[in-house]
C-alpha positions, 0 to 999 in steps of 0.5 A, spaced: 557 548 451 558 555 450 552 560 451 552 567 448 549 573 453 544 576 448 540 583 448 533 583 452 529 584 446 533 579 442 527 575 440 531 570 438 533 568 444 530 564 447 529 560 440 536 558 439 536 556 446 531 551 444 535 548 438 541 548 441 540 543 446 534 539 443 534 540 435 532 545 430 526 543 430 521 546 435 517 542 440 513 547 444 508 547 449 506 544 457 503 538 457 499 537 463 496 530 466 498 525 472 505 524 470 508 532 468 514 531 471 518 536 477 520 542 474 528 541 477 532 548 478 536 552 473 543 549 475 540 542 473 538 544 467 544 548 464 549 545 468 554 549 474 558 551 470 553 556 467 552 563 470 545 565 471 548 571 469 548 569 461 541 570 461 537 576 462 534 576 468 527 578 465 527 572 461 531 567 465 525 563 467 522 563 460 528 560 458 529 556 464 521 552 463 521 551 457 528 547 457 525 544 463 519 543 460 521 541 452 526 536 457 520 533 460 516 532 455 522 528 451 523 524 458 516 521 459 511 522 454 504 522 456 501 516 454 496 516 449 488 513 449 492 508 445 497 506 449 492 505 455 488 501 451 493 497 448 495 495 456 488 494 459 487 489 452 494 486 455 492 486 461 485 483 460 488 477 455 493 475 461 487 475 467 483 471 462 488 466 460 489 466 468 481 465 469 481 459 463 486 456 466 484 455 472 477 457 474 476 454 481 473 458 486 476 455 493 475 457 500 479 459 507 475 456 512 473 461 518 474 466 513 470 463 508 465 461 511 464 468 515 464 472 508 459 467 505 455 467 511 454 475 510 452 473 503 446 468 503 444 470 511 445 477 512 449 476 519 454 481 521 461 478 523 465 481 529 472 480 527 472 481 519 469 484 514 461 485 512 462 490 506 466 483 502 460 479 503 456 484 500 460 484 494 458 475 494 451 477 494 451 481 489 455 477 484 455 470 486 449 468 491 445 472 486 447 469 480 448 462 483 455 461 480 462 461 484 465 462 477 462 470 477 465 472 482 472 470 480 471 474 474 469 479 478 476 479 482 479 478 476 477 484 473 479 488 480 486 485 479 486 488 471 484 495 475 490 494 480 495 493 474 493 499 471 493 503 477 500 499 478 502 502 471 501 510 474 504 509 480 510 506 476 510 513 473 509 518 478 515 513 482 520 514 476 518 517 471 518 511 466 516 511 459 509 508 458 513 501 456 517 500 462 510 501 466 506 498 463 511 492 461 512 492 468 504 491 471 504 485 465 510 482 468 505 482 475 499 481 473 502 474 469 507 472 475 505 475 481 503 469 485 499 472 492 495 476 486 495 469 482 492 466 488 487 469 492 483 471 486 480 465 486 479 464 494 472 467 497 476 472 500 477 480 501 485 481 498 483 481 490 477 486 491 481 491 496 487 491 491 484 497 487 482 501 493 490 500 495 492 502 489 489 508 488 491 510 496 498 509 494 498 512 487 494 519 491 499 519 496 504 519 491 501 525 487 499 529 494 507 529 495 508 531 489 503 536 488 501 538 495 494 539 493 488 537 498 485 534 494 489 527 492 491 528 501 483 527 501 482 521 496 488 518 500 484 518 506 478 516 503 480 510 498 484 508 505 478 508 509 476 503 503 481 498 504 480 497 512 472 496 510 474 490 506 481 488 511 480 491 517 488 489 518 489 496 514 486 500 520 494 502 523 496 503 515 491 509 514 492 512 520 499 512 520 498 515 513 493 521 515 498 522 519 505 521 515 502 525 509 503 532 510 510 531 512 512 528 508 511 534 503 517 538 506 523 531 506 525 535 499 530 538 496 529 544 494 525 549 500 518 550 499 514 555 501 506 557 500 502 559 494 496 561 494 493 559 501 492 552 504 490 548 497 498 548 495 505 548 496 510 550 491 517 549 491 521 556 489 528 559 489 527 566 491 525 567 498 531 565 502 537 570 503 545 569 501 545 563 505 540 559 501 535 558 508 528 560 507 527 567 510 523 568 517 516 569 514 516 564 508 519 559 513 512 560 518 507 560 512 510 553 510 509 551 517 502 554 518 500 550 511 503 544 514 499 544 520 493 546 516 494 540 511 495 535 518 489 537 521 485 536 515 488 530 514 487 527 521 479 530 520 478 527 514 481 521 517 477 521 524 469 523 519 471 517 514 472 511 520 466 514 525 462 513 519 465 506 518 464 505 525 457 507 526 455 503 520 459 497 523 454 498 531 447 499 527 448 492 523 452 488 530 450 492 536 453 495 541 458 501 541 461 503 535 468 500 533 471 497 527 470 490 529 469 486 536 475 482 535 482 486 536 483 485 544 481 477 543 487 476 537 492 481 540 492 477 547 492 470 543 498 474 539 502 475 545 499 470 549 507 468 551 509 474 555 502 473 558 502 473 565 495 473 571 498 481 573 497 483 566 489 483 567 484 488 570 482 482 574 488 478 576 485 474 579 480 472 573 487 472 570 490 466 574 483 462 572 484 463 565 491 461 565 491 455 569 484 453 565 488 454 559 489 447 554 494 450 550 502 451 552 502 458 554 509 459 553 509 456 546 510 461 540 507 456 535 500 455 539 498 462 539 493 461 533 490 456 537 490 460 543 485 464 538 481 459 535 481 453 538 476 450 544 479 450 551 485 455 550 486 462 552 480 466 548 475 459 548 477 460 556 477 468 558 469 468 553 466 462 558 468 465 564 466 473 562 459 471 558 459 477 554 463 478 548 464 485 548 466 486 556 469 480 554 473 483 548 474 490 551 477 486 557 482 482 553 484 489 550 486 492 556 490 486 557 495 486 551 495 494 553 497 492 560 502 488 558 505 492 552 506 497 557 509 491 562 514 488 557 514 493 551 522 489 548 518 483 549 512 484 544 518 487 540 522 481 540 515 476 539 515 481 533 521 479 530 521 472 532 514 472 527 517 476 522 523 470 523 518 466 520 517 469 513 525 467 512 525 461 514 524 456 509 522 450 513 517 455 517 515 458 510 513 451 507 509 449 513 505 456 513 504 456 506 500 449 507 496 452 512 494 458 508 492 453 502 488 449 506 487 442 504 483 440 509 477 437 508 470 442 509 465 442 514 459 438 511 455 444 512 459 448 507 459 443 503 451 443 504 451 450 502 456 450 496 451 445 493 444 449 494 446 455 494 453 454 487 451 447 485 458 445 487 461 439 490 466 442 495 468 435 497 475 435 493 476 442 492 481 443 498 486 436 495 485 440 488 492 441 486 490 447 480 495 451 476 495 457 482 496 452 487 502 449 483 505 456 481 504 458 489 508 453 492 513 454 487 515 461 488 517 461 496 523 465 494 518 471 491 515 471 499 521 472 502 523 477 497 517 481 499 518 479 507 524 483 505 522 489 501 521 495 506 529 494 507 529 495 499 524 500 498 529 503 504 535 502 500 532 506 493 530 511 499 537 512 501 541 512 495 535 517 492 537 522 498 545 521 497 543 523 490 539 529 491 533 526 487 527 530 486 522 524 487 524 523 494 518 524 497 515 519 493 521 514 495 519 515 502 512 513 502 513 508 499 519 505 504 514 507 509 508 503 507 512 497 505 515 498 512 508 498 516 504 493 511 509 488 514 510 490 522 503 489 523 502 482 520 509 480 524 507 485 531 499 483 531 499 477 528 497 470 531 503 465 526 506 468 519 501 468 514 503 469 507 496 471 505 498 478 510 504 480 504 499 480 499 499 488 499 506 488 499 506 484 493 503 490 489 508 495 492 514 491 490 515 493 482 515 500 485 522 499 490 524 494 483 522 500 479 526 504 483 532 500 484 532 499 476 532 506 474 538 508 480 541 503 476 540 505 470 542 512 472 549 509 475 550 506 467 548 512 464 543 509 462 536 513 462 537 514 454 534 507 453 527 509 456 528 510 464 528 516 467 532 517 472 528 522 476 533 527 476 535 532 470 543 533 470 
C-alpha cells in the first residue's frame, strides 16, 4: 500500500493513517490494564518496504503508537467486568458439579495424618507442611465437617483458573474467549486438580499461590517493574510454606528473573532508575548495538534488580525458617527432613566412604534390611522399619544430628558421583513414561489401603466419618484419574514442549520470548526436582505442571495459528507483521 509523505503541519495526517489501515471510523486512546500488549517497532507496523522517510520525523512515533496501539486494542481487548463474571460463573458451575458429584473427602497416609495432626493437636511436623494444617483447623476441625474444606479447595481451584485465564493472555495475547475456554477445559478435565481437591493435602490450597507466582513473573519479563519481581518472590515463598518441594523452584526464580528481562528482541536500556527497563530503538550507532553508556546502564539496572530479587528472596525464606524453629525447636530451616530423604533417594550409589563417619557408614549399611542397590526400595529406604533412615535414626539418637549427618552425606556423594545422581535422576523420570511403572505408581499415589485404626478413630470423633471403606471407594475422581494416564505422560513430557514453543518463538523473532522462556524454565525445574530428589515417581509431584500445560498449549495453538495465518479467527499470534 502506498503512503503519501505528507507537510509537518498537515493536520490530516496522522487521520488518514489511521483510516487507511483500520477503517474511516476512528478508534482512539491507550488502554492500560494486565494484558496491553508490547508495542512492536516501526517496520512491524508499516511493513520493510516502508521508508521511515514517508513520515515526518516529528511525527514519526505519533503516528507510529497509534497504529500500534489502535492494533492492540483490535487484537486483544481488555476484558470487561462482564466478561470475568461470565467466567467465574463458568468456572463456579464446573467446580460445583465436580464437588456434587463426588464429595468424598479422602486421605493419603503419612501425609494425611501429619496435616491432620497439626489441625486437632497443634503439633509441628518435620518433613511437611504446618501452615496446611492450619488451614484444616480453621475450616474443617472448626466446623466439624471434612466436606467444608473440599469447598474450600474447590474454591482455591476456581481462583487457580482465573489466574490461568490471565496467564494465557500475557503468554499469547489471546482474545478473552480462548482464555477463559481454555481455563474451563482445565477446571473440567484436568485430572491431578480433579483429584487432590478431595484429599487432605496441600496441592489444591497452594495452587492459587502458584498461579499468581507464574503470572507475576510473566509481568515482570514483560514490564520490568519491581513491583511484579517482588510479588514473585513473595507469592513463591508462599507456595514452599505449603509444599516444601518448591524450595529449589523459588530460588532459581529469584534467580532466573532478571535475566530473563534481556532474552529479547529489541535492545533495551534504562528509564527513569532501577523501578523500569524499557525497549527503545534510539540509543545505538549505524550498527544497531547499544552504545557504550546505555549498555552499562542496562547492566548496572540488571544487577540491581538481581540483587533485589535474591534480598527479597533471602528476607521471605529467613522469616519462614525462623517461624518453623520458634514452633519445632531447634536451628532455623525449612524442615528437618531433607538430609533423610535425599540419602533414601539416592541410596543405590551410597557407598560406607560417603559418611563423615565411615565407619557409622559400614554399620548402617550392613544393618540395613532393604537392598541397597534396588532402585525401586528407596521409598522403604525412607520410611520403612529396618531400613537405611530407621537404621542411621537408631544409631545417632537425635534427629537433628541425625539429619544434618544424612545431609552431609548426599552431599558427599553427589560430589563423588555426580553422572550417577544424574543417570538415578532419569531413571526415575523413566518411570513417568513407562506405562507398566506409571500404572503401578498411580495405585500407590491412590491409596487403597486400609487406614490405621487411629485415623479411623479420629475420622469418627472429630468428622463424624467412618473411614473404614473410604480407601476402596471407587468415586468419580478416582474413576477419571486412572483413565487418563496418557495425560501424566504428556505433562512428564511438557518441558520438552514448552521448549519447543520457546524455540520456534525465537526463530520467529517474537516479542514475547521472555514469557516462553520462563515458562520453559519453570516446567523444566518442576519435573527435575520430583525425578532428582524424589524416593519413586509420584504423580502427585506433576500436579504444578498440570496448571502450566495450557500456557505451552496455548503457545503451540497460536504459533500454529500464526503458520495458517490464522490469527483473524481470535489468536494473537504475539507478533504484529
Amino acid at each position: 500500500m502506498a503512503v503519501v509523505a505528507r507537510s509537518p503541519k498537515s493536520r490530516s495526517h496522522n487521520q488518514s493513517l489511521r483510516a487507511s489501515y483500520f477503517g474511516s471510523r476512528p478508534q482512539t486512546g491507550r488502554r492500560r490494564g494486565l494484558f496491553t500488549l508490547p508495542i512492536p517497532r516501526f517496520s512491524e507496523v508499516f511493513g520493510e518496504n516502508l521508508p521511515r522517510e514517508a513520515f515526518p520525523k516529528h511525527k514519526r512515533k505519533r503516528a507510529s503508537a497509534l497504529a500500534v496501539y489502535t492494533l492492540a486494542m483490535k487484537a486483544a481487548p481488555r476484558p470487561s467486568i462482564l466478561q470475568w463474571s461470565a467466567l467465574m460463573f463458568l468456572l463456579v458451575a464446573v467446580r460445583a458439579a465436580w464437588f456434587a458429584v463426588d464429595p468424598t473427602p479422602m486421605l493419603f497416609l503419612g501425609d494425611s495424618q501429619s496435616y491432620l495432626a497439626t489441625a486437632v493437636w497443634r503439633s509441628i511436623p518435620p518433613d511437611r507442611s504446618f501452615y496446611y494444617g492450619d488451614v484444616v483447623r480453621l475450616v474443617a476441625v472448626s466446623t466439624g465437617d471434612l466436606r467444608w474444606l473440599l469447598a474450600f479447595q474447590a474454591a482455591c481451584s476456581v481462583v487457580a483458573a482465573l489466574l490461568l485465564a490471565g496467564a494465557i493472555r500475557e503468554v499469547v495475547g489471546a482474545k478473552p474467549i480462548l482464555a477463559g475456554s481454555l481455563a474451563v477445559v482445565w477446571a473440567a478435565c484436568e485430572p491431578l486438580a480433579v483429584l487432590w481437591e478431595r484429599y487432605v493435602m496441600a496441592e489444591a490450597c497452594a495452587l492459587p499461590l502458584f498461579g499468581v507466582f507464574i503470572l507475576s513473573g510473566l509481568r515482570y519479563v514483560a514490564t520490568r517493574r519491581i513491583g511484579w519481581l517482588a510479588l514473585a518472590n513473595v507469592a513463591g515463598t508462599g507456595v514452599l510454606a505449603f509444599r516444601l518441594p518448591f524450595v529449589a523452584a523459588a530460588w532459581i526464580a529469584a534467580i532466573v528473573l532478571p535475566p530473563l528481562t534481556l532474552l529479547a528482541r529489541r535492545r533495551i536500556t534504562v528509564r527513569k532508575g532501577i523501578g523500569e527497563l524499557e525497549p527503545v530503538a534510539h540509543r545505538s550507532d549505524a550498527s544497531g548495538v547499544p552504545s557504550a553508556p546505555a549498555h552499562r546502564s542496562q547492566l548496572w539496572v540488571l544487577l540491581a534488580h538481581l540483587l533485589l530479587s535474591i534480598a527479597i528472596a533471602a528476607v521471605l525464606h529467613a522469616g519462614y525458617q525462623a517461624r518453623f524453629a520458634a514452633l519445632a525447636g531447634g536451628p532455623p530451616a525449612y524442615q528437618r527432613a531433607d538430609g533423610l530423604f535425599l540419602v533414601a533417594a539416592w541410596a543405590p550409589l551410597l557407598e560406607a566412604s560417603d559418611f563423615p563417619d565411615p565407619a557409622l557408614g559400614r554399620d548402617v549399611l550392613a544393618a540395613s534390611r532393604c537392598a541397597l542397590r534396588d532402585r525401586s526400595a528407596r521409598n522403604d529406604q525412607r520410611f520403612s522399619d529396618g531400613c537405611l533412615v530407621w537404621q542411621l535414626t537408631a544409631a545417632i539418637g537425635d534427629p537433628i544430628v541425625t539429619d544434618d549427618v544424612a545431609r552431609k552425606t548426599a552431599l558427599a556423594l553427589l560430589r563423588r558421583d555426580p553422572s550417577g545422581v544424574a543417570f538415578l535422576a532419569l531413571d526415575t523420570w523413566l518411570d513417568y513414561v513407562n506405562p507398566t511403572v506409571l500404572a503401578d505408581v498411580m495405585k500407590w499415589d491412590r491409596q487403597d489401603l486400609d487406614y490405621p485404626e487411629e485415623v479411623n478413630r479420629l475420622l469418627g470423633e472429630r468428622f463424624g466419618i467412618d473411614g473404614r471403606p473410604l480407601p476402596h471407594l471407587s468415586t468419580a475422581s478416582n474413576r477419571w484419574y486412572f483413565r487418563a494416564s496418557f495425560w501424566l505422560v504428556v505433562l512428564a513430557v511438557s518441558p520438552a514442549l514448552a521448549w519447543l514453543a520457546f524455540l520456534v518463538r525465537v526463530v520467529r523473532g517474537d516479542d514475547r520470548v521472555r514469557q516462553a522462556a520462563w515458562i520453559a524454565i519453570m516446567a523444566t525445574v518442576l519435573m527435575v526436582i520430583p525425578a532428582a530428589v524424589g524416593v519413586r515417581a509420584a504423580p502427585r509431584f506433576l500436579h504444578p505442571l498440570g496448571w502450566l500445560a495450557p500456557l505451552w498449549i496455548a503457545e503451540l495453538i497460536a504459533i500454529i495459528s500464526a503458520f495458517f495465518h490464522l490469527d483473524h479467527r481470535g489468536i494473537h499470534s504475539g507478533t504484529i507483521a
